[in-house]
C-alpha positions, 0 to 999 in steps of 0.5 A: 550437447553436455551431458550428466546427471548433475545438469538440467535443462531450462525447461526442467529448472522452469517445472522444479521451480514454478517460473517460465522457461521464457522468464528464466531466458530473460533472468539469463540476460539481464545477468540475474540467474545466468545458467552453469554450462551453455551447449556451445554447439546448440546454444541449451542453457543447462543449470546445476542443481545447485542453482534450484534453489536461486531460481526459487528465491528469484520466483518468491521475490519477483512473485511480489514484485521486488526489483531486480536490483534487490533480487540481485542482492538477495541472490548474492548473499542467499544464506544470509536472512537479515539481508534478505529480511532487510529488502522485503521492509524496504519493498513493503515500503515502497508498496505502501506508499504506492497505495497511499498514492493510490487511496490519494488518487482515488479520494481526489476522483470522488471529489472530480466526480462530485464537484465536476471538472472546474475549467480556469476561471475568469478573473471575476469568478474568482472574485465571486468564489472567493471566501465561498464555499467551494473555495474552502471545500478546495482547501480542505481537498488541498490539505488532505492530499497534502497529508498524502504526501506526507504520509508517502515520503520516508524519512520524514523529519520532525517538523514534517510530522507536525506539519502533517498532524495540523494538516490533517486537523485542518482539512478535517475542520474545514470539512466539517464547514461544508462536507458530507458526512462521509468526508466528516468520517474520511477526515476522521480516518485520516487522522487516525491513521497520521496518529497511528504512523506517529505511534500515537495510539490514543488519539489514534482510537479516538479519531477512529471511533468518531470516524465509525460513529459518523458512518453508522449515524448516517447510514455510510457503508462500502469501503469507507465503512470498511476503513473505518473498522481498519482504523479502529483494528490499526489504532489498537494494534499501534496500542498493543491490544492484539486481541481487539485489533483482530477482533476489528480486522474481522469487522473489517473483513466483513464489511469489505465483502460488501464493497461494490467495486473490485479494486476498492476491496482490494485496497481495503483487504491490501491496507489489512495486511500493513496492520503493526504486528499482526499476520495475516489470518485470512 
């Protein structure tokens, strides 16, 4: 076996920088962080002390999920800030879009669970539903995914953005024909948020606080309570008041200890984090 102080063992690299001996094996041969000597009679990987602090970049970035490829790039240039600064916006995109389609998911299961699963319909009952009210509660459910959609895809263009406005202002009116309130607030809430992401903070402010006015006229409370003082902090970090956007964030903190289920605080206190200027505090 080679030996020297300046060579450590997998398993001493594994303890030095919090990643597993098997996880190191595995970035060895995917080719990410390939150990400095192998024993050609034993097959032991033995790093360099040198590659201590690789290893640790290798474990932050994977601990949130950042691909290997991006990894990999990040390793290639380790002293270089804006490259690395560069991947981690480019994941938290990915991230956030990935819960945009997860809230979506989530909204579209309410609505499975409310209106139970609709099987095809015969040519007369389509007839029968046609102008009901079941037909416009299935445009405004159309309307708001389709905003989803919008929201999620980068590099939209201008028109897109117009699109996904009177997208959303339409599935709001149409709620307002025959939802609930908490569909009133959710509508409001998403139009909140599509101004908010245009950099539009006063209709931003607005939609948010019809939004929290709904809940508390009607006793709403759980995760779209909780949403609704998240829209009201993003809509005023979006218009640079740091101080009231914090001040919602802890109302907003608040109301997600309240949420039933796991996973919708976790979506809640996850979409926290995405809030325009404001690190996190809690």
């Amino acid at each position: 076996m080679v030996d020297g102080p300046e060579l450590i063992t997998v398993g001493q690299l594994a303890r030095r920088v919090g990643l597993t001996a098997k996880a190191l094996r595995h970035y060895d041969r995917v080719g990410l962080l390939s150990p400095a000597v192998v024993d050609p009679g034993t097959g032991y990987r033995l790093y360099s002390a040198e590659q201590v602090a690789p290893a640790r970049l290798v474990r932050l970035l994977r601990s949130v999920d950042v691909p290997l490829d991006q990894v990999r790039a990040c390793l290639a240039r380790p002293d270089d800030e804006a490259v690395i600064q560069q991947v981690l916006i480019q994941h938290r995109r990915r991230l956030q879009a990935r819960l945009d389609r997860v809230r979506g998911d989530l909204h579209r299961t309410d609505h499975l669970i409310e209106d139970g699963v609709t099987t095809a319909m015969t040519d007369q009952d389509k007839q029968n539903a046609a102008g009901s009210a079941g037909d416009e509660r299935r445009v405004a459910v159309d309307l708001f995914n389709g905003v989803w959609r919008l929201l999620e895809k980068e590099g939209r263009t201008v028109e897109e953005d117009d699109r996904m406005l009177h997208m959303a202002h339409a599935s709001r009116y149409h709620w307002g024909q025959v939802g609930a309130p908490v569909n009133l607030s959710r509508g409001e809430w998403q139009c909140s948020r599509v101004y908010a992401v245009l950099g539009r903070p006063e209709p931003a402010l607005h939609h948010a606080r019809r939004g929290l006015e709904i809940c508390r006229e009607h006793g709403i409370g759980d995760w779209d309570l909780a949403y609704a003082y998240e829209s009201l902090a993003r809509a005023h970090a979006v218009a640079g008041d740091k101080d009231q956007a914090r001040t919602w964030t802890e109302q907003a903190l608040a109301a997600a200890e309240e949420i039933a289920q796991d996973e919708d605080r976790e979506l809640v206190l996850t979409d926290l984090e995405s809030i325009p200027a404001q690190p996190r505090f809690w």
